[in-house]
C-alpha positions in Angstrom: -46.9 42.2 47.8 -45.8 38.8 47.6 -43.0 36.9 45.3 -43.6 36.1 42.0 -41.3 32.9 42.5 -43.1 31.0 45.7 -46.7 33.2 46.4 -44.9 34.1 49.5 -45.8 37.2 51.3 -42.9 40.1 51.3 -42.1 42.8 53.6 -42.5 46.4 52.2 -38.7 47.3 50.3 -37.8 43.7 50.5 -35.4 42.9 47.6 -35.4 39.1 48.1 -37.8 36.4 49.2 -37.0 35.1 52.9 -38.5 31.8 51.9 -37.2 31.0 48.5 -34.3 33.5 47.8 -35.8 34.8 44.3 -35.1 38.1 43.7 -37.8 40.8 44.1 -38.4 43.4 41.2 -38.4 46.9 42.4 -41.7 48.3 43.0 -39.9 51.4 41.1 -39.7 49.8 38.3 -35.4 49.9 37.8 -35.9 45.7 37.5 -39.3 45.9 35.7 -39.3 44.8 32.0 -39.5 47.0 29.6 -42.5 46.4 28.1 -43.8 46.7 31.8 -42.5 50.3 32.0 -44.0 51.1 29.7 -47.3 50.1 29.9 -47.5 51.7 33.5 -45.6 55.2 32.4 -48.2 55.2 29.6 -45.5 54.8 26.4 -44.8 51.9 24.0 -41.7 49.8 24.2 -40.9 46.3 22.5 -42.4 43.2 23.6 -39.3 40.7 23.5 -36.5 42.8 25.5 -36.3 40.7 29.1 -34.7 42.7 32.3 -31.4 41.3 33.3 -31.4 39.2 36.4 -30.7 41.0 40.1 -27.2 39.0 41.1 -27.9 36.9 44.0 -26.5 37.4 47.3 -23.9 34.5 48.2 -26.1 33.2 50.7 -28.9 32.5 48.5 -30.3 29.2 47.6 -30.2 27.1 44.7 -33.6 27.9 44.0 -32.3 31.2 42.5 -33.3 32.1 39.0 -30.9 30.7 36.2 -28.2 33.0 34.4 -28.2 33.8 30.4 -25.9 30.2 30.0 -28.0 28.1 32.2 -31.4 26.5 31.4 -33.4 25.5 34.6 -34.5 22.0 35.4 -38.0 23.4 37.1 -40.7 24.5 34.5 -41.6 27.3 37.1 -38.5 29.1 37.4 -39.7 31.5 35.7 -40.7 35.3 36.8 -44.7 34.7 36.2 -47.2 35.4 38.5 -47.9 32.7 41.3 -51.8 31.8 41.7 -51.7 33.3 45.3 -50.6 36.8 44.0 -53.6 39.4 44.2 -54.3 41.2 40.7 -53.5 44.2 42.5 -49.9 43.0 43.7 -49.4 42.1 40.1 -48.2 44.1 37.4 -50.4 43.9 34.5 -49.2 41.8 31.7 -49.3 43.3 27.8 -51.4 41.6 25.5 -48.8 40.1 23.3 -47.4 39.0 26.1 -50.6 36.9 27.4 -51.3 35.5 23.7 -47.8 33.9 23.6 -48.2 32.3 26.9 -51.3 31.1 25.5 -49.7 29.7 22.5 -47.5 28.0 24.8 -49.5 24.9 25.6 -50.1 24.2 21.9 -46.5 24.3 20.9 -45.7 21.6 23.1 -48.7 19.6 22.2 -47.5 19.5 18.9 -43.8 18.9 20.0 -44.9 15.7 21.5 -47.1 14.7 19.3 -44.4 14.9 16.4 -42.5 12.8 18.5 -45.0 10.3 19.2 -45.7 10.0 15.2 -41.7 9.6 14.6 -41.4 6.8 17.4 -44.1 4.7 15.7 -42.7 5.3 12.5 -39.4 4.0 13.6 -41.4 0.8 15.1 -43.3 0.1 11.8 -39.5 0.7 9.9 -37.6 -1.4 11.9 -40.1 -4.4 12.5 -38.4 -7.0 14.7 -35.1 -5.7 14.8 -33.6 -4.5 18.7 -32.4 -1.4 18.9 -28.7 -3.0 19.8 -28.9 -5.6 16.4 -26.1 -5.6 14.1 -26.8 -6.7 10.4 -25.1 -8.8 8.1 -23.2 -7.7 5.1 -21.7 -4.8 7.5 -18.2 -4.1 7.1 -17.6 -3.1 10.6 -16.2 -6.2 12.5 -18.1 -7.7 15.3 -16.1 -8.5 18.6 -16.6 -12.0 19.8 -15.1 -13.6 22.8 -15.3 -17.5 23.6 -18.6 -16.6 26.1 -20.5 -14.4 23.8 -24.0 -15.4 22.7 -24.5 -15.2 18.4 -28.5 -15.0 17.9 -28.9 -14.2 14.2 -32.3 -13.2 12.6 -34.4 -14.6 9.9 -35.6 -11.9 6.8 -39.2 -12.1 9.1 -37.4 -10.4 11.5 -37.8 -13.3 14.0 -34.9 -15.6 15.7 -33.5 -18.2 13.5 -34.7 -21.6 14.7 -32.7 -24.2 12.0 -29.1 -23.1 10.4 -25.7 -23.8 10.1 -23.3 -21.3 11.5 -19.9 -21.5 9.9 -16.4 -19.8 10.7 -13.8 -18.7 7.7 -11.2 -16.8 6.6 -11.3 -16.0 2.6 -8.0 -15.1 2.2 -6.4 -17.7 4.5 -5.1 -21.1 2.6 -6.0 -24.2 3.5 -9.6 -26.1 4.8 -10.4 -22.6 6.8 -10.9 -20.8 3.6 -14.2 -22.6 2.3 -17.8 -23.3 4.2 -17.4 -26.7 2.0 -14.3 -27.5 4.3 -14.1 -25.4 7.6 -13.4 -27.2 10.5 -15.6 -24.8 12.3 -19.5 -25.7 11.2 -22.3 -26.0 13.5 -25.8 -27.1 12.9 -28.2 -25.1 15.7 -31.6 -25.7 16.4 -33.9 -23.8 18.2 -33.9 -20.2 18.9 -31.3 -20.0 21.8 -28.2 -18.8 19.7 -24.5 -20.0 19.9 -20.9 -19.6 21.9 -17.7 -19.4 20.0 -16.5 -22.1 22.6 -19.5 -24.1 20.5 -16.8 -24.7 17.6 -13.6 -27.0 19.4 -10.4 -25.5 19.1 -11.3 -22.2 17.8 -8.1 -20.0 17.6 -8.2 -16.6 18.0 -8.0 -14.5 14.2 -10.6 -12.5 12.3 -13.0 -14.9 10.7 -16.0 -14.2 8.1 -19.3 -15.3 10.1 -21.5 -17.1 7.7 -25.1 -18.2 8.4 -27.3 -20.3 6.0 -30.9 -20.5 7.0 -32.5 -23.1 6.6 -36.2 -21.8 6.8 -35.3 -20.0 3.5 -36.5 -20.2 0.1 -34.5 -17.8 -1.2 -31.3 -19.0 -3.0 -29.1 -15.8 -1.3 -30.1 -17.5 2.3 -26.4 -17.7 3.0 -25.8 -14.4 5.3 -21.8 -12.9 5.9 -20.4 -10.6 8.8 -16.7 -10.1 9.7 -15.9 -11.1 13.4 -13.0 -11.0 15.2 -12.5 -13.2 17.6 -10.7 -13.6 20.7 -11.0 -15.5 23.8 -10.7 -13.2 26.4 -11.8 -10.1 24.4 -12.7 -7.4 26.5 -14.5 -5.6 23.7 -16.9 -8.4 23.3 -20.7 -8.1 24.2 -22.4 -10.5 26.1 -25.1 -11.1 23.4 -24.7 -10.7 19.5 -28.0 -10.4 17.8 -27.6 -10.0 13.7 -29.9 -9.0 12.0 -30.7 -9.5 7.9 -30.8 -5.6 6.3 -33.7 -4.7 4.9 -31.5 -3.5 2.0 -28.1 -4.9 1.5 -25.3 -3.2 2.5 -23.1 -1.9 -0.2 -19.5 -0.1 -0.2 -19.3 3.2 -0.3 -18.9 4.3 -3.4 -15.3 5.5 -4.1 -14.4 8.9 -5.6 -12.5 7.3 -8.7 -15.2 4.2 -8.2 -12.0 1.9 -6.7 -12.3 0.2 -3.8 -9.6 0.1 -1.4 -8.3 -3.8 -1.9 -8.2 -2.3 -5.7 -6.0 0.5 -5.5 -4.1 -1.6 -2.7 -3.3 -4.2 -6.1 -2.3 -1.6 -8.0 -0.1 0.1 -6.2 1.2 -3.4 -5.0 1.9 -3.7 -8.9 4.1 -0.5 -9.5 6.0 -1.7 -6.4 6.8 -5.4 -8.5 7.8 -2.9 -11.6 9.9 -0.8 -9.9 11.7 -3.6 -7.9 11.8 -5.5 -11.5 13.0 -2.5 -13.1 15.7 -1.9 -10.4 17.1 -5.6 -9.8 15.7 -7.6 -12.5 12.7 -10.2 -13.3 12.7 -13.3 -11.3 14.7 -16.1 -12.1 17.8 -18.2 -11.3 21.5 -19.1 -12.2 23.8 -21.7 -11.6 26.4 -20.5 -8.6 29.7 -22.3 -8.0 28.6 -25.4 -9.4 26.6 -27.0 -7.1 24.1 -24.6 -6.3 20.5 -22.8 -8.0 20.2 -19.0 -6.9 17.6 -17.1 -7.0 18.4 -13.9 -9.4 16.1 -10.4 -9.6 13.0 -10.0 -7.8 13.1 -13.7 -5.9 9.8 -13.9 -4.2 6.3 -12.0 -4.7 3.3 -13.1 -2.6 0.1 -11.8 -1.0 0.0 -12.7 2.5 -2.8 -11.3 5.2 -0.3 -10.6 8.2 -2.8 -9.2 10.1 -6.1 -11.2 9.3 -8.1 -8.2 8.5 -8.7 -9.5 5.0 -6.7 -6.7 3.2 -3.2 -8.9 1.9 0.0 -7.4 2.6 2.7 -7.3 -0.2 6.1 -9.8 0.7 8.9 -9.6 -1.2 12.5 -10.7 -1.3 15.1 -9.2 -4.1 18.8 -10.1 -5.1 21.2 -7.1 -4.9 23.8 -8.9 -6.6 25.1 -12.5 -7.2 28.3 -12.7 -5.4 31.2 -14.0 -6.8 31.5 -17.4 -5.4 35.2 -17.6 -5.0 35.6 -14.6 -2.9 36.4 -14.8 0.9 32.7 -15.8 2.9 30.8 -15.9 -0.1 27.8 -17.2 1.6 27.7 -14.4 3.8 28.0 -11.5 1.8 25.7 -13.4 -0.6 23.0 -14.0 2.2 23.4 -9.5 2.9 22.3 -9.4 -1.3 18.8 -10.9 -0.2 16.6 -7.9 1.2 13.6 -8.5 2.7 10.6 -6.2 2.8 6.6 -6.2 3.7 4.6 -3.6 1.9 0.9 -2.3 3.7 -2.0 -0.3 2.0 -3.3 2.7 4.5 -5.2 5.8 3.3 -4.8 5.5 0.1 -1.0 4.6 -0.5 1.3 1.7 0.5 4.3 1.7 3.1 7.2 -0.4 3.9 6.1 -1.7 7.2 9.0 -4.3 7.5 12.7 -4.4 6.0 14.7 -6.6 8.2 16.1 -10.0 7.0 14.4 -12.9 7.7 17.2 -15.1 5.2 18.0 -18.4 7.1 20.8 -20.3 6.1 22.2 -23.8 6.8 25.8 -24.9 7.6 25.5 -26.7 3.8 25.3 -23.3 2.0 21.0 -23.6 1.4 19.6 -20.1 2.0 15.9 -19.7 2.3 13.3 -17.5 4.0 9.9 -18.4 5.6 6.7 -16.9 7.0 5.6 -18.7 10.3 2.2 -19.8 11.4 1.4 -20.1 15.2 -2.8 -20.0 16.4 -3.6 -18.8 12.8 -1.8 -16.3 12.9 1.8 -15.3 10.9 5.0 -14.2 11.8 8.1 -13.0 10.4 11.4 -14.4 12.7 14.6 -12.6 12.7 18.1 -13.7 14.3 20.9 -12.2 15.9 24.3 -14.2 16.0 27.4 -12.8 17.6 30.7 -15.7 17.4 34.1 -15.0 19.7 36.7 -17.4 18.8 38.5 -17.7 22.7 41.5 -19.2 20.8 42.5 -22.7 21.6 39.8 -24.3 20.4 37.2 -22.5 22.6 34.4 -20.0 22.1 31.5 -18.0 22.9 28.0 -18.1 20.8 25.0 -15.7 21.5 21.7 -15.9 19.5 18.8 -14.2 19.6 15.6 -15.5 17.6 12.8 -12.8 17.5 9.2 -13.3 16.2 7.4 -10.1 14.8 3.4 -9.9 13.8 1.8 -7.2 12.3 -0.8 -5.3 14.4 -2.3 -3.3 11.1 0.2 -0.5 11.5 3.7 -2.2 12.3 5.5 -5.3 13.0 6.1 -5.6 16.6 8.3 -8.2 18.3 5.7 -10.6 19.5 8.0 -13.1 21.4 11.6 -14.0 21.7 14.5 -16.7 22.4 17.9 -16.4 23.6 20.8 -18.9 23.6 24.6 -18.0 25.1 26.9 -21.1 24.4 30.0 -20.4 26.1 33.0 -23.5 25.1 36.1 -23.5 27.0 38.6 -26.2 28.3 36.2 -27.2 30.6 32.5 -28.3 30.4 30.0 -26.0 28.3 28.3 -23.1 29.9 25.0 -22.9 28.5 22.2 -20.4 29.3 18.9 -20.0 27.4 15.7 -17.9 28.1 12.0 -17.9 26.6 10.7 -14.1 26.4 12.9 -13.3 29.0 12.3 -16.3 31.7 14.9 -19.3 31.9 14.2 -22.5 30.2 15.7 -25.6 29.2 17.6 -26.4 25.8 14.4 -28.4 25.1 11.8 -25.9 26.4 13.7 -23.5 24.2 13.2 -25.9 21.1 10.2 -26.6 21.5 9.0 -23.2 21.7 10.7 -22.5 19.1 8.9 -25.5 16.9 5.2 -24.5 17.8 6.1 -21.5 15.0 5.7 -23.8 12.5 6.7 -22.8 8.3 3.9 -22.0 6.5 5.2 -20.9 3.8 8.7 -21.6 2.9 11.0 -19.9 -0.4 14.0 -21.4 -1.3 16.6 -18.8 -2.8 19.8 -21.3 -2.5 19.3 -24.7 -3.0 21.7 -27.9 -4.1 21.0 -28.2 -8.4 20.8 -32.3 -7.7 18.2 -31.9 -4.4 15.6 -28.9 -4.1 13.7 -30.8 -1.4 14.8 -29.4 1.7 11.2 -28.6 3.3 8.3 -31.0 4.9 6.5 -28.2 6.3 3.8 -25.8 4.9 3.9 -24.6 1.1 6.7 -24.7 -0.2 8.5 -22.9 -3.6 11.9 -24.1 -4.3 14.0 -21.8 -6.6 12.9 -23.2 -9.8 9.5 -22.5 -9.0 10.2 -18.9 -7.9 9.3 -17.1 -11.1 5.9 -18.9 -11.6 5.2 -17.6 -8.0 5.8 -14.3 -9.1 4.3 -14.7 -12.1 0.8 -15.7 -10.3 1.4 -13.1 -7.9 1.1 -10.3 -10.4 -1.5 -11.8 -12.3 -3.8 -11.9 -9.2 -2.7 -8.6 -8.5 -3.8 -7.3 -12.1 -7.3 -9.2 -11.8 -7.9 -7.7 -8.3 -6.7 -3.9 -9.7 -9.4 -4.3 -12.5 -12.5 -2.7 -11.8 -15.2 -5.0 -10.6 -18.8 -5.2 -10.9 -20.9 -4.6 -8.4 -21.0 -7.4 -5.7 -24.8 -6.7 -5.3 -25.1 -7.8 -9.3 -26.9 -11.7 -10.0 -24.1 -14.2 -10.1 -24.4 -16.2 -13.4 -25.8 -19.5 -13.5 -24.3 -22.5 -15.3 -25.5 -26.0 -16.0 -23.6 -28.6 -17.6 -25.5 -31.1 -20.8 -24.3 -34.5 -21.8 -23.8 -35.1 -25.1 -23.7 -38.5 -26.5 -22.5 -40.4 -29.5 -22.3 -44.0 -30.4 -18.7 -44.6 -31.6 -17.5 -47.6 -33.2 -14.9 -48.9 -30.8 -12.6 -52.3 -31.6 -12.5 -55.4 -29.9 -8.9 -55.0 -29.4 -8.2 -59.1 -29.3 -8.8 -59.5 -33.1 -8.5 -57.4 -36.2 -11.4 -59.1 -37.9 -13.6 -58.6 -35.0 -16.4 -56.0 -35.8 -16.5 -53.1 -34.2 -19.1 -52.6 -31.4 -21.0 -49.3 -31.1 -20.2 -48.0 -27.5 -21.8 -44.8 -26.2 -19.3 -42.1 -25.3 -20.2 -38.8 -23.4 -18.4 -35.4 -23.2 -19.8 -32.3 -21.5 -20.9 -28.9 -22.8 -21.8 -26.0 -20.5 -24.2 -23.4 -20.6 -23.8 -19.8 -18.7 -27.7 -18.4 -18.0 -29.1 -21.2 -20.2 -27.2 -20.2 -22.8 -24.3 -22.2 -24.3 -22.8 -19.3 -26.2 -22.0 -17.7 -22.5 -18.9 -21.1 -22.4 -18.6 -21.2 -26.1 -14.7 -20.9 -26.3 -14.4 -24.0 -23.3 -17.2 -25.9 -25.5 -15.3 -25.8 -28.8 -12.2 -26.8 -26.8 -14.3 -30.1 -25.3 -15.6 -31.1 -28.7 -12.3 -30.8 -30.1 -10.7 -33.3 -27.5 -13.5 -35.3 -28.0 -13.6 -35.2 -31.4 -9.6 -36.5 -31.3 -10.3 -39.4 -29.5 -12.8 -40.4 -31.8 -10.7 -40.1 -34.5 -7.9 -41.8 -32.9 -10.0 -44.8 -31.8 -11.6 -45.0 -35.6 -8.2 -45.2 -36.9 -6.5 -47.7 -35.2 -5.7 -50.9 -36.0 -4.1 -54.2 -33.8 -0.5 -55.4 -35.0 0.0 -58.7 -33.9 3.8 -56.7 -32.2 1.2 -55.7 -30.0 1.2 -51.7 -31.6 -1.9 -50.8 -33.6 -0.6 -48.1 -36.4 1.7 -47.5 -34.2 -0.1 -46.5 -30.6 0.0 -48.9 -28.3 -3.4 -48.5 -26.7 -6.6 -47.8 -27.7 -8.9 -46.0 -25.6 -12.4 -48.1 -25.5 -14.4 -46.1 -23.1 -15.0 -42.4 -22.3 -17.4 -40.8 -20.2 -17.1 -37.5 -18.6 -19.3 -36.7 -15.6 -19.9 -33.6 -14.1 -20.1 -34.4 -10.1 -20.0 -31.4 -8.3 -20.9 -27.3 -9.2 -19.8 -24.9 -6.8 -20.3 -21.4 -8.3 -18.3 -21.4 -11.4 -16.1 -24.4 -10.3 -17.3 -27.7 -12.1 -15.6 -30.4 -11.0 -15.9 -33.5 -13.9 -14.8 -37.0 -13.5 -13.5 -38.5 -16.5 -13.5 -42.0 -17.0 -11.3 -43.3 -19.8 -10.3 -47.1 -20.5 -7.6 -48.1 -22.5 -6.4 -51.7 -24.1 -3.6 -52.4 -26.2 -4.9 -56.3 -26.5 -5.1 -58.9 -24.9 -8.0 -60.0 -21.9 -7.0 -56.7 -19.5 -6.9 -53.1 -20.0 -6.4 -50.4 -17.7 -7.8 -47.1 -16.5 -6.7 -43.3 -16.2 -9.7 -41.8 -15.1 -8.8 -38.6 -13.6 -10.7 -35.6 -12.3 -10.5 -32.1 -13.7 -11.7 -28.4 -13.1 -12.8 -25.8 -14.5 -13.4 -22.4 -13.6 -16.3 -21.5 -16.2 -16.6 -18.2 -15.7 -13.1 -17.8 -17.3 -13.1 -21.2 -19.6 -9.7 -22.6 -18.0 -8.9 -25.4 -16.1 -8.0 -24.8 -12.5 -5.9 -26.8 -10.1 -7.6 -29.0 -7.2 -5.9 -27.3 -4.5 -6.7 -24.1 -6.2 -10.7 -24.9 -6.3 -10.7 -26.9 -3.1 -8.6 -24.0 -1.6 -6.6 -26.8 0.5 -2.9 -26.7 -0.3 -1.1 -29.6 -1.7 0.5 -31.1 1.4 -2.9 -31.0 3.2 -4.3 -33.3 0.5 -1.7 -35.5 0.2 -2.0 -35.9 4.1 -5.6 -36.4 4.0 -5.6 -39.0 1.5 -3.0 -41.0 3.1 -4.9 -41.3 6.2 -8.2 -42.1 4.3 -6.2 -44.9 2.5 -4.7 -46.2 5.6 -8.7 -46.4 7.3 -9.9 -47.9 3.8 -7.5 -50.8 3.7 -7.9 -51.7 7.5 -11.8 -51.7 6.5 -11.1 -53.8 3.2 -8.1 -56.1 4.6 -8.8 -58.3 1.2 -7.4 -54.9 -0.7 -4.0 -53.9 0.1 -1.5 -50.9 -0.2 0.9 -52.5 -1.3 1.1 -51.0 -5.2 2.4 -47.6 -5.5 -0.9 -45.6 -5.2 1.2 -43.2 -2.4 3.7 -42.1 -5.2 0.1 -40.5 -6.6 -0.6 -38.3 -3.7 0.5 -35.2 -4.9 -1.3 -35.4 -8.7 -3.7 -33.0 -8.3 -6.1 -34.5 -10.7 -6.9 -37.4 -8.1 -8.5 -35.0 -5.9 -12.3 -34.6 -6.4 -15.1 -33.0 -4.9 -18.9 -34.0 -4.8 -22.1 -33.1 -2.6 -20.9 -35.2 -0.4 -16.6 -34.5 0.8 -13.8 -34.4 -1.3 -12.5 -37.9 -3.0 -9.3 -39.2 -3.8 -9.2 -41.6 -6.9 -7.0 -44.7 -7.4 -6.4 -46.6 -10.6 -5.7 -50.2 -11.5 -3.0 -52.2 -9.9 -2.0 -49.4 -7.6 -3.7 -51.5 -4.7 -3.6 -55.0 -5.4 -4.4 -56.5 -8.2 -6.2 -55.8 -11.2 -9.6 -57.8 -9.6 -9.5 -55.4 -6.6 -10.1 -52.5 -9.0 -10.0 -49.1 -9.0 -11.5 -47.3 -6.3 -13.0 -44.0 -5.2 -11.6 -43.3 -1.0 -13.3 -40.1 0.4 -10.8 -38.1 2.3 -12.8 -35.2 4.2 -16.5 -35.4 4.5 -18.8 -31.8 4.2 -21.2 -32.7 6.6 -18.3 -33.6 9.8 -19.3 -36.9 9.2 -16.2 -38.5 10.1 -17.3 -42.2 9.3 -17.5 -41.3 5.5 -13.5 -41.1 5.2 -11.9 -44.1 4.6 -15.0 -45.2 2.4 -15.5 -46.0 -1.3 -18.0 -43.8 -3.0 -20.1 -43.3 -6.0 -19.6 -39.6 -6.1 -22.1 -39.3 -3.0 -25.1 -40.8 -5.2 
């Protein structure tokens, strides 16, 4: 007899192997399958019933057969008979029994070989592409930190060797929010990838990763993937390889076909009705004389708290307007201004902030701002206790707090603290930064590196609403049209949209041209000399019906000067028919088309007599998919004081290269007309007219202010709209 387990030989009654510890089936048959029993007591009994396993003693070795909940890691655990058993020693096996052990063999051969066909399938599908590669147009944010190697992938499949990586954020303001004027381009070469510590002074936010091969034909060679990015990040993986989709990724389709930034606007929009309905539409009133005050729902603006690209909701409401003679006013009017920060999450929106953030000064101005620090935004929150000690002395405590949303709450993300305590003696003064001592000054100027980004007046002085010189900034007369564009961005983004995967439209702009008979201007006798004037007409998909309503209203400007020019006649009192210019010239130019944002230059020259006109050439935009004209800062998507900053620095480097021409008109009282601000392939452009820098021989000039291509010797320069 020997075990069915090892081939070892046993002892005569031995119920377990000496060597191995396996069990031994009784010889009568009590731990004999059935099927066995009944083959040797000569009756028939199922094939598939399997005899329950003897318990092992607790000395036995691990070598013991398995239990029902255990599957063993050796292929021979299993009660069949060993090679070195004698077919007399052996029970003898049934027949169904021996076919399905035949079968065996060939059910695994065909496992494998299922496998093997399903693992070169998977090769062929995926091509190139490592089993660890991420793929653009993914919603699911890649982790970056400042060491972390970005090698993206051509459509071949293979390494990108020629692009330019660029870092934005879409819903940020400002240069950040356009490839055309990022701070943070690179040009790579070669296949060996690139750091976040590639791009100089990269602060940590969420950005939109965008690569533009340059090995491309194809006019969609611009690839997107949100990133977020932080220095130390310990999420981060060493290497990021991206890879281009075989098929581009697209949202998952909604159960009411809304996506969530789209029911985020709408419900955004009930909460601007309700707030309307409760405390009235945005506006102002005069209060004690002296003052503007914001009335009804003051302030309405999208801002991204937490940089994930979904906008939050801010708004600020007027309980009441306070009568101005009563006892502290200004304070109880300051309680009327609530304060509140509405979030989208799982289908519905939540107040996720609802303390005041009202500041006030000692002059009665009230405002409220949201803070910028690293690219990222914060609401700040103060509180003031005042003793009077009597006698002239007193103690003052304030507390400054700074909150940023995390994507579920604000939290208090740092803190000051002042205790000013005046008595007959000298001043006892104690201040702290986020708990740790510090100077007056070192409390300052931590203070100051949370600088306004955007700033709402809702108490200002009727004679001077100026009281800002940081950030963006909406003084109370300005209040409603904030709201007003608030809600209208909010009803655009609620509509349905098409399908992001859809063809964007193509436009093109033609240049008409018509000889017009312009005068002489010196002389009324003087025949008129044909001059050729130009105005522009667009075309949507090569078709000019797609921009009709924009083309009739270009002809019929056109048309007007034409008609005004044809019509007028020179009075010696220097009027002609009683205009006092005539406009001799007028081209219009289209110079740049990004999307559906042409930017056209129009050049008009006017005379009223005599040997000298003058120019007003200006620049203009228009957003052709909706046939309006759009603000620069709008289409550049730089804000106001940005470009007013940018321009005077490019004046100041174009007259130290040009010391013949000279600053000395009044071409800075232009910097915030938006209509000097152009863009061509080249940067964007600030224009200047006659006599606003010298004289009328220097000209007019063209200055770039920001070059596209980080070349920083373009600004300062004159250009010919990068020709």
């Amino acid at each position: 007899m020997f075990c069915a387990k090892c081939g070892n030989k046993l002892s005569d009654g031995a119920r377990f192997c000496v060597n191995c510890g396996a069990p031994v089936a009784d010889r009568d048959g009590a731990d004999v399958p059935v099927s066995a029993q009944g083959d040797a007591q000569g009756g028939d009994a199922p094939d598939a019933t399997v005899a329950a396993p003897v318990p092992a003693p607790a000395d036995a070795t691990s070598d013991a057969v398995a239990g029902p909940d255990t599957v063993s890691a050796e292929p021979d655990a299993v009660s069949a008979e060993p090679e070195a058993a004698s077919a007399a020693d052996a029970p003898a096996a049934p027949a169904d029994t021996a076919a399905k052990k035949k079968k065996t063999p060939f059910i695994i051969a065909a496992a494998i070989l299922v496998i093997v066909i399903i693992g070169v399938a998977a090769f062929f599908l995926l091509g190139n592409k490592g089993a660890g590669d991420i793929e653009f147009g993914q919603d699911t944010e890649v982790e970056l930190a400042v060491t972390t190697v970005i090698k993206p992938r051509g459509k071949d499949g293979n390494l990108m060797n020629s692009y330019d990586a660029y870092l934005i954020n879409e819903k940020a303001k400002g240069d950040v929010s356009s490839i055309k004027t990022t701070p943070y381009h690179l040009t790579v070469k070669g296949d060996q990838g690139f750091k976040p510590s590639d791009f100089k002074d990269l602060p940590n936010n969420r950005y939109t990763l965008v690569i533009v091969d340059h090995d491309s034909d194809d006019a969609d060679s611009e690839q997107k993937i949100p990133v977020n990015y932080d220095k130390e990040n310990k999420k981060a993986p060493s290497e990021a390889i991206i890879a281009v989709p075989s098929k581009p990724h697209k949202a998952p389709a909604k159960e009411d076909g809304k996506t969530d930034e789209q029911k985020a606007y709408g419900l955004f929009l009930d909460k601007i009705k309700e707030l309307t309905d409760t405390y009235g539409a945005c506006g102002s009133t005069e209060w004690g004389g002296s003052y503007n005050l914001a009335t009804g729902l003051c302030v309405a603006d999208l801002v991204d708290f937490d940089g994930d690209g979904m906008n939050e909701l801010f708004v600020v409401y007027n309980t009441q307007v306070v009568d101005f003679n009563q006892e502290a006013c200004f304070d109880k009017q300051k309680e009327s201004f609530k304060t509140e920060v509405w979030a989208y999450r799982d289908g519905k929106i939540s107040k996720v902030f609802d303390k005041s953030v009202v500041q006030g000064s000692n002059g009665g101005i009230m405002w409220t701002c949201v803070y910028q620090k690293d690219s990222k935004f914060y609401l700040v929150t103060f509180d003031t206790a005042y003793e009077d000690l009597g006698d002239g002395a007193y103690n003052e405590t304030t507390d400054t707090f700074f909150h940023a949303y995390d994507g579920s709450k604000f939290k208090q993300a740092a803190s000051t603290h002042s205790d000013v305590d005046v008595s007959s003696g000298p001043a006892d003064e104690t201040y702290t930064v986020n708990g740790e001592d510090a100077s007056f000054d070192e409390m300052i100027d931590f203070q100051s590196s949370f600088s306004p980004y955007l700033s709402y007046d809702l108490v200002s002085f009727i004679q001077n609403d100026n009281f800002h010189d940081e950030g963006t900034y909406y003084p109370v007369n300005d209040l409603p049209s904030l709201v007003a564009k608030t809600t209208q961005a909010l009803e655009e983004g609620a509509a349905t949209k098409k399908d992001d995967t859809a063809k964007d439209a193509s436009y093109s702009a033609d240049i008409k041209t018509v000889s017009v008979p312009v005068p002489d201007a010196s002389s009324d006798v003087t025949p008129r000399v044909d001059t050729d004037w130009t105005y522009l007409q667009f075309s949507k998909d090569g078709k000019p019906d797609g921009c009709k309503d924009l083309n009739a209203k270009l002809k019929e400007s056109f048309d007007a000067d034409v008609d005004a020019t044809s019509s007028w006649r020179l009075d010696l009192s220097g009027n002609g028919n009683g205009a006092a210019e005539v406009l001799q010239n007028r081209c219009d130019t289209m110079v740049s088309l990004d999307g559906s944002i042409a930017c056209v230059f129009q050049e008009r020259y006017y005379t009223a007599g005599g040997p000298h006109g003058w120019n007003k050439n200006a620049v203009v935009y228009y957003d052709l998919s909706k046939g309006t004209e759009v603000d620069a800062d709008v289409a550049l998507g730089i804000d106001k004081d940005t470009l007013a900053g940018l321009a005077s620095d490019a004046i100041d480097a174009f007259v130290r290269a040009n010391p013949g021409i000279s600053d000395t008109g009044d071409v800075r009282d232009h910097l915030y007309e938006m209509d000097r601000y152009g863009r061509d392939k080249a940067g964007i452009f600030f224009i200047t007219r006659d006599y606003e820098m010298g004289t009328y021989a220097d000209g007019s000039h063209v200055i770039y202010i920001k070059a596209f291509n980080g070349d920083s010797g373009l600004v300062g320069t004159s250009g010919d709209f990068g020709n």
